[in-house]
PDB file as gemmi writes it, atoms N, CA and C in Angstrom:
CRYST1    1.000    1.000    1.000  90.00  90.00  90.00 P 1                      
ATOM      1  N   UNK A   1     125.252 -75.481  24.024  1.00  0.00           N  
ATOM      2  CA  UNK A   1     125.928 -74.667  23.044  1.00  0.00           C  
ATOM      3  C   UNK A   1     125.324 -73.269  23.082  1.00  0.00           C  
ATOM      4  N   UNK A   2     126.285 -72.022  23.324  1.00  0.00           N  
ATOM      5  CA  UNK A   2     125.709 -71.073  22.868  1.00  0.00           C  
ATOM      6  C   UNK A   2     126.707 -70.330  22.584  1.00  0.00           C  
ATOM      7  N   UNK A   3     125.748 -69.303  21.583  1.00  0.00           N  
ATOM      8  CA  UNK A   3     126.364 -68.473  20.586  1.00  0.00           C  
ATOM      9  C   UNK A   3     126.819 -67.038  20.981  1.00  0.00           C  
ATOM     10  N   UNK A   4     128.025 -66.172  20.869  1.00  0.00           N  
ATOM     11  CA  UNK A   4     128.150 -64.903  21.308  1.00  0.00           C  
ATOM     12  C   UNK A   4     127.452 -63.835  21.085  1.00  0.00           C  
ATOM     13  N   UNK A   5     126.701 -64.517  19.917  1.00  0.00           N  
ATOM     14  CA  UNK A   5     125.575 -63.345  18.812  1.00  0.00           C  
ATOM     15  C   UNK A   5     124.340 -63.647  19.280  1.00  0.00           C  
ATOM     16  N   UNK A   6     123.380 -63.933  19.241  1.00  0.00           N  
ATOM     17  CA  UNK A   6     122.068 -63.787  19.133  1.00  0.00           C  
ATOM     18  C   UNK A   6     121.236 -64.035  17.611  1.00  0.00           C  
ATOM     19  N   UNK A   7     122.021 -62.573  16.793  1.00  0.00           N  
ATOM     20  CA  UNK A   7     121.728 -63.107  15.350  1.00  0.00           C  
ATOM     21  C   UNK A   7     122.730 -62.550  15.289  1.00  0.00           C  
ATOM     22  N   UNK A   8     124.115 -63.559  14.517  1.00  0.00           N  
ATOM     23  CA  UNK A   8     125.484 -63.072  13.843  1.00  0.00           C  
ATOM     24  C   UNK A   8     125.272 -62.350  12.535  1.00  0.00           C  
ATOM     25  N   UNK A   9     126.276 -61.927  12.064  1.00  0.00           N  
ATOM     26  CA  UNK A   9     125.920 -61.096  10.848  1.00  0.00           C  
ATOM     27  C   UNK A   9     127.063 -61.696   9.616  1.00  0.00           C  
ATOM     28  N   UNK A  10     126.477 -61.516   8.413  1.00  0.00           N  
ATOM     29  CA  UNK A  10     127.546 -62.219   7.515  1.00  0.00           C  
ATOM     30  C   UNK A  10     129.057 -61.465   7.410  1.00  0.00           C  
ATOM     31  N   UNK A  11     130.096 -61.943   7.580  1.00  0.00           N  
ATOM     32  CA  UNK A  11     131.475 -61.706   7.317  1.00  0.00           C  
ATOM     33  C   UNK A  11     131.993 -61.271   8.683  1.00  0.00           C  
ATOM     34  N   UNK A  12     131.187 -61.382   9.653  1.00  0.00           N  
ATOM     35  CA  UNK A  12     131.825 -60.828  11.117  1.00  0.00           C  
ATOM     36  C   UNK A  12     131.818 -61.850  11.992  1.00  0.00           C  
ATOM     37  N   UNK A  13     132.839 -62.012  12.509  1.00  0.00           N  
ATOM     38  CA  UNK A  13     132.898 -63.589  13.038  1.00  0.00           C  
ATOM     39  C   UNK A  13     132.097 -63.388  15.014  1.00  0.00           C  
ATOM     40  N   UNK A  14     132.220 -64.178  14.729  1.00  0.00           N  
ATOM     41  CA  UNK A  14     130.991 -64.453  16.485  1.00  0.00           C  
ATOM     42  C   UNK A  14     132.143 -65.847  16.886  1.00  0.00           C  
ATOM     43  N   UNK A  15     131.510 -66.353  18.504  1.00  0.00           N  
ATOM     44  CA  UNK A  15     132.025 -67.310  19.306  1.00  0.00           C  
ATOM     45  C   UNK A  15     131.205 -68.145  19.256  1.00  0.00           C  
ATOM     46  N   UNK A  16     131.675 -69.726  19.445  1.00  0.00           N  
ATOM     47  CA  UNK A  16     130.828 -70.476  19.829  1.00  0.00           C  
ATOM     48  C   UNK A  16     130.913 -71.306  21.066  1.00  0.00           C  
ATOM     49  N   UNK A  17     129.799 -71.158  21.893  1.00  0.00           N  
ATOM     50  CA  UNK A  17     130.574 -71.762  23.474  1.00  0.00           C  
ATOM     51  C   UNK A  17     130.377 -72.871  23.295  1.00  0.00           C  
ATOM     52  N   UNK A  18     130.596 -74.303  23.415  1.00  0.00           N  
ATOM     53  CA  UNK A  18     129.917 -75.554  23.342  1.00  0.00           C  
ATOM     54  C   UNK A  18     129.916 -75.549  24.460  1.00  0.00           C  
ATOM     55  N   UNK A  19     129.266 -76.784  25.034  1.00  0.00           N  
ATOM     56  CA  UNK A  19     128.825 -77.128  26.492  1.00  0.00           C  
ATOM     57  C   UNK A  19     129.665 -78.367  27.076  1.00  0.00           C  
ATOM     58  N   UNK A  20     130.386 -79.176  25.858  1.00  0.00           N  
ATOM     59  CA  UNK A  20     130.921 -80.229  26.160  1.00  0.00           C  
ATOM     60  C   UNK A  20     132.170 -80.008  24.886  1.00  0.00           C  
ATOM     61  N   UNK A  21     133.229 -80.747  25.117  1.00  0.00           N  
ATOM     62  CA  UNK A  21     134.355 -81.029  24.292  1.00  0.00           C  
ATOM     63  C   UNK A  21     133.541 -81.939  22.843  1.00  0.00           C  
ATOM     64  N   UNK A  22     134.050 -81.553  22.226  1.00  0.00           N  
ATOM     65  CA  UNK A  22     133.499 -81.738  20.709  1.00  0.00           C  
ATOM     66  C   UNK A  22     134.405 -81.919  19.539  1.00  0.00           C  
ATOM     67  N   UNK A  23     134.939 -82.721  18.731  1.00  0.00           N  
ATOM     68  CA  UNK A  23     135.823 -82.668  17.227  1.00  0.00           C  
ATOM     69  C   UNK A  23     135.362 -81.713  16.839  1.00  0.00           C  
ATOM     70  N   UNK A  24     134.213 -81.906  16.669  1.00  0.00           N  
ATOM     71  CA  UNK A  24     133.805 -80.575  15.169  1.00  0.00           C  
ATOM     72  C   UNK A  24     132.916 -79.960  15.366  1.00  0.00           C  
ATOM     73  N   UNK A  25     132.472 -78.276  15.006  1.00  0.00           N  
ATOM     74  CA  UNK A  25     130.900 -78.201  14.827  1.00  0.00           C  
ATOM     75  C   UNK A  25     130.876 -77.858  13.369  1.00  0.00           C  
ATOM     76  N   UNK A  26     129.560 -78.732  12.936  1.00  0.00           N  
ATOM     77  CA  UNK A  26     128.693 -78.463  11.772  1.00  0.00           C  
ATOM     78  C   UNK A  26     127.990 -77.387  11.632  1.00  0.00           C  
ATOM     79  N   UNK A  27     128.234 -76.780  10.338  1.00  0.00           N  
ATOM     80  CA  UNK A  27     126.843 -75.697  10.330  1.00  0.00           C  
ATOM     81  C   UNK A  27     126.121 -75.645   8.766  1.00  0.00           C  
ATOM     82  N   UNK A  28     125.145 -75.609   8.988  1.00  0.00           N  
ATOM     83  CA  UNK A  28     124.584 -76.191   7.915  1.00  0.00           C  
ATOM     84  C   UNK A  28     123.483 -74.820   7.412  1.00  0.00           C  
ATOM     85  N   UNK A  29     123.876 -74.338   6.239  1.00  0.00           N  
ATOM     86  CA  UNK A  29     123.253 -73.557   5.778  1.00  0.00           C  
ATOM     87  C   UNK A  29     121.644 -73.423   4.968  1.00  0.00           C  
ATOM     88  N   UNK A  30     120.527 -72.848   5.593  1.00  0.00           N  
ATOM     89  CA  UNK A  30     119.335 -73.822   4.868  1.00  0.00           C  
ATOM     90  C   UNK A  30     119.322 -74.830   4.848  1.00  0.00           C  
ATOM     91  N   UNK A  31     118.943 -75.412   6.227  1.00  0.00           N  
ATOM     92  CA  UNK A  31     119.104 -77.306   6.413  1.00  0.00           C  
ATOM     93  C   UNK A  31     117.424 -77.393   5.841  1.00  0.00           C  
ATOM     94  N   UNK A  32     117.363 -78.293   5.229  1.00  0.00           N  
ATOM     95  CA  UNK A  32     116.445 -78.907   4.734  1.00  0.00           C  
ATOM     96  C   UNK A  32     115.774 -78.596   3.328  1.00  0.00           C  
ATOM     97  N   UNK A  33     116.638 -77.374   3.072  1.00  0.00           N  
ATOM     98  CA  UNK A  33     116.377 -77.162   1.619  1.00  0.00           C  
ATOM     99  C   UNK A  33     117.559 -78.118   0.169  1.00  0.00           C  
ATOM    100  N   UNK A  34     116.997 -78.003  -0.495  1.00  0.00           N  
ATOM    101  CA  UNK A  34     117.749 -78.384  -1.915  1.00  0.00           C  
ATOM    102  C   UNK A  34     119.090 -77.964  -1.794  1.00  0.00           C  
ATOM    103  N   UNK A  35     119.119 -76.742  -2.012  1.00  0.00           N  
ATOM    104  CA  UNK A  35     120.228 -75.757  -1.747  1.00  0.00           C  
ATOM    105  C   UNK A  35     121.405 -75.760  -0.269  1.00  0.00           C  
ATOM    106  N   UNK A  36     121.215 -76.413  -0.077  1.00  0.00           N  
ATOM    107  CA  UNK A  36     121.805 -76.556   1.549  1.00  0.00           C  
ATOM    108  C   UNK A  36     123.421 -76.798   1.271  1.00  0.00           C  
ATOM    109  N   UNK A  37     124.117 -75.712   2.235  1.00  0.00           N  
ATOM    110  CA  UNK A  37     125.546 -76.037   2.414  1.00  0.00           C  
ATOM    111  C   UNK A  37     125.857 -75.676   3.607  1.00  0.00           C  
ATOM    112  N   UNK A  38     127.180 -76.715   3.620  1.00  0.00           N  
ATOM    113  CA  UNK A  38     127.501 -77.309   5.170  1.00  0.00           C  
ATOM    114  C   UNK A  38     128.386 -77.009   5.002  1.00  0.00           C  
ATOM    115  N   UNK A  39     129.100 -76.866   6.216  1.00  0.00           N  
ATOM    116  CA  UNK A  39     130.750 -76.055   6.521  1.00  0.00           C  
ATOM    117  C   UNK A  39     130.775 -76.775   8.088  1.00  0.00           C  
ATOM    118  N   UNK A  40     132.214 -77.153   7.871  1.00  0.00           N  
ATOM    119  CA  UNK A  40     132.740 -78.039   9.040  1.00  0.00           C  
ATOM    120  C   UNK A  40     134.080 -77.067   9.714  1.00  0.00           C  
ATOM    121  N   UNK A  41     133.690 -76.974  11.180  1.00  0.00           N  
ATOM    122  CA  UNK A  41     134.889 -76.165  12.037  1.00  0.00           C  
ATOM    123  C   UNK A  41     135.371 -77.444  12.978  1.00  0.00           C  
ATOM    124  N   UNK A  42     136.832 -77.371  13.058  1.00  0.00           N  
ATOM    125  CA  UNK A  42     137.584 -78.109  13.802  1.00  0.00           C  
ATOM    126  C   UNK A  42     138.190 -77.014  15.345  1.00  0.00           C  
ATOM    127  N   UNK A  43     137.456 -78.247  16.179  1.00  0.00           N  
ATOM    128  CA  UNK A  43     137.511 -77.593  17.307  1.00  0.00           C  
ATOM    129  C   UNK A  43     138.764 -77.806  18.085  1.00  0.00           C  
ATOM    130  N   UNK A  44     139.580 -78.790  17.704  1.00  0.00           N  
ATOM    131  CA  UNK A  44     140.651 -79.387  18.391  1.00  0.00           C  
ATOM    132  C   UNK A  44     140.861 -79.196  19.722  1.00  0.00           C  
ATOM    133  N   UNK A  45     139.460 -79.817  20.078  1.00  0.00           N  
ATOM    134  CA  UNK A  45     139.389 -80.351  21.835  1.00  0.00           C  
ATOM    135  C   UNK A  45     138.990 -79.323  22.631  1.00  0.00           C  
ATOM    136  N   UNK A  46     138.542 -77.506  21.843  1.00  0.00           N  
ATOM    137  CA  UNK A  46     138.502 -76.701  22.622  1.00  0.00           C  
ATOM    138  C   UNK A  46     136.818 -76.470  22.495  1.00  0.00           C  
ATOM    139  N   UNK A  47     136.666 -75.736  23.765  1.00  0.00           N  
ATOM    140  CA  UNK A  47     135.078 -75.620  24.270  1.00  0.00           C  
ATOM    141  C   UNK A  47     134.938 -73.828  23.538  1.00  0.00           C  
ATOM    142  N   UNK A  48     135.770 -73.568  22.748  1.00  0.00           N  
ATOM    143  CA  UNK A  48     134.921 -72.287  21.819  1.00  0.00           C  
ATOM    144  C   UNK A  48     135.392 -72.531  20.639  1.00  0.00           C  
ATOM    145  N   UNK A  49     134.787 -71.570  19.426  1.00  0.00           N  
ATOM    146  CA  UNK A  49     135.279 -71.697  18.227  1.00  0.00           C  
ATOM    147  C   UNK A  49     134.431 -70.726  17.585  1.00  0.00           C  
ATOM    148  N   UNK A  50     135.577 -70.176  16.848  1.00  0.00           N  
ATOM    149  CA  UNK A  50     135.339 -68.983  15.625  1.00  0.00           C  
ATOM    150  C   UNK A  50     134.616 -69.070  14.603  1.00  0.00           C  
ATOM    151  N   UNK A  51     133.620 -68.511  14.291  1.00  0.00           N  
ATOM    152  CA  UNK A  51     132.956 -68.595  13.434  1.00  0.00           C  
ATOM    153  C   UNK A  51     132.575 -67.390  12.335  1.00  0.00           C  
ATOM    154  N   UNK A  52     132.768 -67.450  11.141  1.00  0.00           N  
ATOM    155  CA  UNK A  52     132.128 -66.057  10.216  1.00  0.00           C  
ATOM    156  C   UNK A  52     131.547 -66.949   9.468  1.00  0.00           C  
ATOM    157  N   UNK A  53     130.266 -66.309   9.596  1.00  0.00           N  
ATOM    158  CA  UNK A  53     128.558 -66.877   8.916  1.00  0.00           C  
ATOM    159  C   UNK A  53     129.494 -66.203   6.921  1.00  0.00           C  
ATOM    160  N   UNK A  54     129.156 -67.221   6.361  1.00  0.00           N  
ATOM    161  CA  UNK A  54     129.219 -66.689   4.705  1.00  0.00           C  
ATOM    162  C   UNK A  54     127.840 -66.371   4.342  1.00  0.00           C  
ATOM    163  N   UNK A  55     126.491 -66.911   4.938  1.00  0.00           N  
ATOM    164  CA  UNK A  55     125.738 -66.575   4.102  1.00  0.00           C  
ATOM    165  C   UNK A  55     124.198 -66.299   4.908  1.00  0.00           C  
ATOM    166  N   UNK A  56     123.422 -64.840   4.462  1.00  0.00           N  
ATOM    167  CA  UNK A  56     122.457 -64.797   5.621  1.00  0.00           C  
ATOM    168  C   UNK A  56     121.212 -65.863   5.123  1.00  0.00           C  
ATOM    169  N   UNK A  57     120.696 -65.846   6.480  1.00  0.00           N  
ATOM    170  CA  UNK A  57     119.397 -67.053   6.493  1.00  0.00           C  
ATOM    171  C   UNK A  57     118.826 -67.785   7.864  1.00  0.00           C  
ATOM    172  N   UNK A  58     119.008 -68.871   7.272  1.00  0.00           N  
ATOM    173  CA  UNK A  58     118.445 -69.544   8.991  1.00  0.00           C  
ATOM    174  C   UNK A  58     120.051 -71.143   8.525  1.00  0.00           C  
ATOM    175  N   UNK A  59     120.109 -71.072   9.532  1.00  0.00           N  
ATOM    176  CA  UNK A  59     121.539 -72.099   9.801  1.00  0.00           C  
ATOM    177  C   UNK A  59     121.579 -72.744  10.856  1.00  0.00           C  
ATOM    178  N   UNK A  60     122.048 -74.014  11.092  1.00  0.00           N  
ATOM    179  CA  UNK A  60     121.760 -75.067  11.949  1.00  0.00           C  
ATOM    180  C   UNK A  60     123.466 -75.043  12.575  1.00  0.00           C  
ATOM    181  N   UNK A  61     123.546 -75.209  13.871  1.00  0.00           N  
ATOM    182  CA  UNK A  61     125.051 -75.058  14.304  1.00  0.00           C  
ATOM    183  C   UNK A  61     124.537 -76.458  14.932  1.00  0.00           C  
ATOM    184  N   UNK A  62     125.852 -77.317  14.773  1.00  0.00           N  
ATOM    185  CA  UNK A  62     125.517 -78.382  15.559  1.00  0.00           C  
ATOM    186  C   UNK A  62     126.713 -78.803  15.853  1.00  0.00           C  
ATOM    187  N   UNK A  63     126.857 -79.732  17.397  1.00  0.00           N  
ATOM    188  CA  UNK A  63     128.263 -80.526  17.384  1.00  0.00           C  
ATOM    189  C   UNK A  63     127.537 -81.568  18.788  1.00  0.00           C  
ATOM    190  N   UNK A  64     128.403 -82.431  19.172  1.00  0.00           N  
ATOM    191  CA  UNK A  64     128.193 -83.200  20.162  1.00  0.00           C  
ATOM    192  C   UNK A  64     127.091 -83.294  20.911  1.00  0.00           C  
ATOM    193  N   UNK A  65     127.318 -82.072  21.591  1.00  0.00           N  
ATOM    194  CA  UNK A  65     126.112 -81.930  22.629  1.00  0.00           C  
ATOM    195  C   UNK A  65     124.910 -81.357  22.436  1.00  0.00           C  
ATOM    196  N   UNK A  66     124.416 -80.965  20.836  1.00  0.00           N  
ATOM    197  CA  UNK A  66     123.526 -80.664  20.838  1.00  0.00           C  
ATOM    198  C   UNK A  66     123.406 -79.506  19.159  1.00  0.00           C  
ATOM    199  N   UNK A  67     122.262 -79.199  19.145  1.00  0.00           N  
ATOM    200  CA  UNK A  67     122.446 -78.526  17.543  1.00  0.00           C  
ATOM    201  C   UNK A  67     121.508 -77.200  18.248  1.00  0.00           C  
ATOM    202  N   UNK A  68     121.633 -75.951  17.265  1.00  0.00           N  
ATOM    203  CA  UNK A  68     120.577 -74.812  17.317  1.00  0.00           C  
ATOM    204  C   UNK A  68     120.560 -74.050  16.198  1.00  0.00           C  
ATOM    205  N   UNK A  69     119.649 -73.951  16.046  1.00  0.00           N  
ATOM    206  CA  UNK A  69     118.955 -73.192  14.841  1.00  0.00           C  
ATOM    207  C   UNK A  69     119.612 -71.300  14.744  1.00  0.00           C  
ATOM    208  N   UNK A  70     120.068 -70.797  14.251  1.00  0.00           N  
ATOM    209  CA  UNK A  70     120.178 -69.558  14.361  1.00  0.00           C  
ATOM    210  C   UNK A  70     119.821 -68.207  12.916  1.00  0.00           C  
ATOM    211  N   UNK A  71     119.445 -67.306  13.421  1.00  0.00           N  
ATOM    212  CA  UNK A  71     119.233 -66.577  11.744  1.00  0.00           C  
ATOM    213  C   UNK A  71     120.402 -65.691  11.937  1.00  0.00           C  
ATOM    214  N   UNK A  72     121.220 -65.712  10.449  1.00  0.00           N  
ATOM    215  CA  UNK A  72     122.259 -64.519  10.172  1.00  0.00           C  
ATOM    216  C   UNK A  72     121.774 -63.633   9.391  1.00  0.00           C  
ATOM    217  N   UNK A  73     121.802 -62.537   9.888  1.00  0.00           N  
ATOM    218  CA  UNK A  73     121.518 -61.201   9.123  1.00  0.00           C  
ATOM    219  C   UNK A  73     122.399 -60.867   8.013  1.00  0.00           C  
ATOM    220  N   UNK A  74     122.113 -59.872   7.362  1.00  0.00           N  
ATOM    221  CA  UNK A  74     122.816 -59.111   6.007  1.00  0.00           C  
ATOM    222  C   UNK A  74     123.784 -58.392   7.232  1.00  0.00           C  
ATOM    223  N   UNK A  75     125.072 -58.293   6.216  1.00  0.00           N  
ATOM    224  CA  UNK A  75     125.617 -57.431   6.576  1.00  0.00           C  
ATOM    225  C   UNK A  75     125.308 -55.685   6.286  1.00  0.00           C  
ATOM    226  N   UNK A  76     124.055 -55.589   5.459  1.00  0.00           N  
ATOM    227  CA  UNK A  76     124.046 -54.211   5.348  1.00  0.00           C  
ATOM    228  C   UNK A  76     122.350 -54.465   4.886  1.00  0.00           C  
ATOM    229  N   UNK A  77     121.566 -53.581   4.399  1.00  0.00           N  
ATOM    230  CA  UNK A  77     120.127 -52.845   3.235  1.00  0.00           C  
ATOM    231  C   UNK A  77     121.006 -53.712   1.737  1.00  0.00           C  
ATOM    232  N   UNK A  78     120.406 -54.843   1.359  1.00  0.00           N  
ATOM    233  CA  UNK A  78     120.177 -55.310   0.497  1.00  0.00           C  
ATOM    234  C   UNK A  78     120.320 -53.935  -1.227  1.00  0.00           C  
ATOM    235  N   UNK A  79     120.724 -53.535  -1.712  1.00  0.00           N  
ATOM    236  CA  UNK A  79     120.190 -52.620  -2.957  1.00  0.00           C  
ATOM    237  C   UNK A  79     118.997 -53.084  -3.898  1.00  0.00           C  
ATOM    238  N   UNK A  80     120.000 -54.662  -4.272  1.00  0.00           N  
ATOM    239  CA  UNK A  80     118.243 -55.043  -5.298  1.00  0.00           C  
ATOM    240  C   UNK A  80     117.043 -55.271  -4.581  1.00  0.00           C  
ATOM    241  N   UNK A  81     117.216 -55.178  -3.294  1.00  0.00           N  
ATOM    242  CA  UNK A  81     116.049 -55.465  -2.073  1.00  0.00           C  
ATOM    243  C   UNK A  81     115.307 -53.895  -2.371  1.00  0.00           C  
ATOM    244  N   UNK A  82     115.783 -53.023  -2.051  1.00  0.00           N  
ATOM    245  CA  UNK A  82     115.227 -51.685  -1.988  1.00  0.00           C  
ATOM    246  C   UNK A  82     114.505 -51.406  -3.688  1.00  0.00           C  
ATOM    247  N   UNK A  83     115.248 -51.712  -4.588  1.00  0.00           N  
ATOM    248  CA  UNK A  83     115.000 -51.299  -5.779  1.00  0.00           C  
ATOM    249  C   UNK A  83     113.794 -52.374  -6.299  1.00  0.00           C  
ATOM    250  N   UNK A  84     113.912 -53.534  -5.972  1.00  0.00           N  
ATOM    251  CA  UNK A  84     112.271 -53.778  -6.096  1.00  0.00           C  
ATOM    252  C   UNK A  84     111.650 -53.570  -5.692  1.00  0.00           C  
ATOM    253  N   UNK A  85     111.949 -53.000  -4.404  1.00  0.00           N  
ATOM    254  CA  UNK A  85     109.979 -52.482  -3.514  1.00  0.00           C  
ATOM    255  C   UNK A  85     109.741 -51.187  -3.952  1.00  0.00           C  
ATOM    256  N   UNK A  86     110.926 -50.405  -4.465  1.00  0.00           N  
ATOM    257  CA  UNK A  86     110.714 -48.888  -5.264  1.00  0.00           C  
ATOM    258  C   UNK A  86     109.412 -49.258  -6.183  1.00  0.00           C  
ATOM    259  N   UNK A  87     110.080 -50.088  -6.879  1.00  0.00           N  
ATOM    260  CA  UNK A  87     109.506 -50.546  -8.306  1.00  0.00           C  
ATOM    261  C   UNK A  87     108.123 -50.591  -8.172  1.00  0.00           C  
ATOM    262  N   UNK A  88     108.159 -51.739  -6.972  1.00  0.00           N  
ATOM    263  CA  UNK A  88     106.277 -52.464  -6.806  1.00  0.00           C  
ATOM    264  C   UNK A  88     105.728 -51.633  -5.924  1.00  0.00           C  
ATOM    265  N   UNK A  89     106.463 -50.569  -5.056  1.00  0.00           N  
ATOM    266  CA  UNK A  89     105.545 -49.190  -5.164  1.00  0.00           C  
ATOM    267  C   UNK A  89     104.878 -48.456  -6.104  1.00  0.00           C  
ATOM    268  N   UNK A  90     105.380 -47.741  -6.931  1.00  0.00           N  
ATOM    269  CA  UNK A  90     105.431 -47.396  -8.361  1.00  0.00           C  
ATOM    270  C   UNK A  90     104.331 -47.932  -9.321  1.00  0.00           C  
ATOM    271  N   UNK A  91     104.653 -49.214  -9.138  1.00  0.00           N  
ATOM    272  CA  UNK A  91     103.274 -49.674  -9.987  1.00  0.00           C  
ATOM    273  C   UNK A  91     102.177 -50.013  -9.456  1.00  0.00           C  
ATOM    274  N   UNK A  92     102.043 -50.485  -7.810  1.00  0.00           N  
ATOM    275  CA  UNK A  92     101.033 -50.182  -7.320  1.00  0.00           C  
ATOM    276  C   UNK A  92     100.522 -49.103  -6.966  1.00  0.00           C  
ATOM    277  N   UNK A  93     100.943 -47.905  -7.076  1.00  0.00           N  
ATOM    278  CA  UNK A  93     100.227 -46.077  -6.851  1.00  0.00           C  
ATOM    279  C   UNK A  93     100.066 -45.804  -7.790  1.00  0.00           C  
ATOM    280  N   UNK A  94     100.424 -46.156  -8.736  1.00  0.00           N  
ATOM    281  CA  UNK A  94     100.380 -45.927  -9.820  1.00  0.00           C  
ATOM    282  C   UNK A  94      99.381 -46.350 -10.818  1.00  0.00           C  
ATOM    283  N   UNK A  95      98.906 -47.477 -10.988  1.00  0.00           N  
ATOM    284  CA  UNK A  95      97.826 -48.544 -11.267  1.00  0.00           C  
ATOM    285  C   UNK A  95      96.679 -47.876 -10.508  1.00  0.00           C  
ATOM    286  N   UNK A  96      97.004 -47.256  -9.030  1.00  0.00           N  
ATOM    287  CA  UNK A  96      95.843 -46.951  -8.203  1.00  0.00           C  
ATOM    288  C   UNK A  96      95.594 -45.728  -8.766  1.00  0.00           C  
ATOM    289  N   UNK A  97      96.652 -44.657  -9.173  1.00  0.00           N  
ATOM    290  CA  UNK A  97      95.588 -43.518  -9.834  1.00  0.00           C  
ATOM    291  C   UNK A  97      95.018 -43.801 -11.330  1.00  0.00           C  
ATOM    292  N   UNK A  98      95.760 -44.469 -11.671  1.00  0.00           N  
ATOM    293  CA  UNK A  98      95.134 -44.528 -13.025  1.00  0.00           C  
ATOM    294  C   UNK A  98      93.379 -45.059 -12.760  1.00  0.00           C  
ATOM    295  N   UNK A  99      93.241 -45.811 -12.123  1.00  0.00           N  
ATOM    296  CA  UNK A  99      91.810 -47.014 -11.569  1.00  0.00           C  
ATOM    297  C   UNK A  99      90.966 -45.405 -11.407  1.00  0.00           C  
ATOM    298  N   UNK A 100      91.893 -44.725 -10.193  1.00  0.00           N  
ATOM    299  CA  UNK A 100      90.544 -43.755  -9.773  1.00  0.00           C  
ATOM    300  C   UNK A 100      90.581 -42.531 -10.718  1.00  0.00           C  
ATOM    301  N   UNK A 101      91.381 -42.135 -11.496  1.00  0.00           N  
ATOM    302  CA  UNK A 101      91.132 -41.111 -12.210  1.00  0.00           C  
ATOM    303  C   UNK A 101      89.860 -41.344 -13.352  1.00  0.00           C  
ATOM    304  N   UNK A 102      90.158 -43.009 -13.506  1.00  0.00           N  
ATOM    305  CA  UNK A 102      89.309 -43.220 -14.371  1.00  0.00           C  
ATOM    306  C   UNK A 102      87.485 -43.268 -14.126  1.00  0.00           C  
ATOM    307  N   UNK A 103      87.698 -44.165 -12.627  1.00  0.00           N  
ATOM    308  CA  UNK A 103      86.521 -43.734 -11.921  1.00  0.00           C  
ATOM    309  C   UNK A 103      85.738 -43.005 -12.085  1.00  0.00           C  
ATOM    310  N   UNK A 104      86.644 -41.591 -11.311  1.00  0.00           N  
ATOM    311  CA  UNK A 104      85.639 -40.440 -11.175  1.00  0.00           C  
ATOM    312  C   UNK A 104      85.905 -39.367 -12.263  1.00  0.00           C  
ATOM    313  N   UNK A 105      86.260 -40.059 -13.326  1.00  0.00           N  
ATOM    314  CA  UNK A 105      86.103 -38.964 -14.779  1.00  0.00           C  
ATOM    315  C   UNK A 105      84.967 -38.627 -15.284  1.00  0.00           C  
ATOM    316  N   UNK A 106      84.580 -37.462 -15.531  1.00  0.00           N  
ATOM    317  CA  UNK A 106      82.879 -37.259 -15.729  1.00  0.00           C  
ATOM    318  C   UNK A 106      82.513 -37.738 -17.036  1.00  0.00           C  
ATOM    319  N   UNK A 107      81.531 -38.312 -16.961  1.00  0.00           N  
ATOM    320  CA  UNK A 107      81.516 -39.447 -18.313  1.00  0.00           C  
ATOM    321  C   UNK A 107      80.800 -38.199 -19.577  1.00  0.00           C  
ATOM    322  N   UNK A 108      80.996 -38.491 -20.732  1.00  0.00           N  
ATOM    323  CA  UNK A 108      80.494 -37.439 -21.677  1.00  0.00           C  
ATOM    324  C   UNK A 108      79.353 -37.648 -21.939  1.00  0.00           C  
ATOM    325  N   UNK A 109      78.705 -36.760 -22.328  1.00  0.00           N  
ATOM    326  CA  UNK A 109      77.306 -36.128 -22.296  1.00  0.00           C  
ATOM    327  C   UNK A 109      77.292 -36.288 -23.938  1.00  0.00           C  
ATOM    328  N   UNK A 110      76.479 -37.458 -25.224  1.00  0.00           N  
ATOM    329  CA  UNK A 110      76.453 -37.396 -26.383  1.00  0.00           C  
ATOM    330  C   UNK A 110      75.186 -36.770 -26.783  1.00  0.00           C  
ATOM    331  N   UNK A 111      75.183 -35.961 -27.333  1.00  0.00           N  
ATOM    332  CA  UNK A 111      74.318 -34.968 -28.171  1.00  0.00           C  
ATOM    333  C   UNK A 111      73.758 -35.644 -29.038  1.00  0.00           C  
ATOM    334  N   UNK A 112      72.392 -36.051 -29.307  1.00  0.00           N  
ATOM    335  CA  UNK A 112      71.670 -36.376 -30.160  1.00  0.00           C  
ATOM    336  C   UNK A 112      70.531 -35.710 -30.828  1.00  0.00           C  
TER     337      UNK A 112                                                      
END                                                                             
């Protein structure tokens, strides 16, 4: 079995070559997690088949002659992806000047 992609991308469809005549291929989304969903393609006797990934990750393509593991990418830069590492920038440079300002603040001199 091999794939036209390398790593397919979500909503853009890719090929699938099988190696042998096959009913169906399985693809199984996050195999081995809790969360796992499977999607069944009907090959009707043919040695390729269309595929658009719904969801990125790691996904198991399997049929007759054999199964393979593949990762699907985002179709694009994530937003809430970017906007939390803004964030946990932010508070880690941030946390860091506060630490050293405090550091090297010249400590006061009390008059007695």
């Amino acid at each position: 079995m091999k794939l036209a992609s390398q790593y397919p991308v979500v909503g853009q469809p890719t090929t699938i070559q099988l190696d042998a005549p096959s009913k169906e291929v399985t693809i199984t989304y996050q195999p081995g997690a809790p969360i796992a969903k499977t999607q069944v393609l009907e090959t009707g006797g043919q040695l390729q088949v269309q595929w658009t990934p719904e969801r990125p990750g790691v996904a198991s393509v399997a049929a007759d002659g054999g199964s393979q593991n593949v990762s699907i990418k985002f179709d694009g830069t994530p937003g809430l992806g970017v906007v939390i590492f803004i964030i946990a920038g932010c508070v880690l440079f941030g946390g860091a000047a506060i630490c050293l300002k405090a550091l090297f603040a010249a400590p006061e001199l009390e008059n007695e």
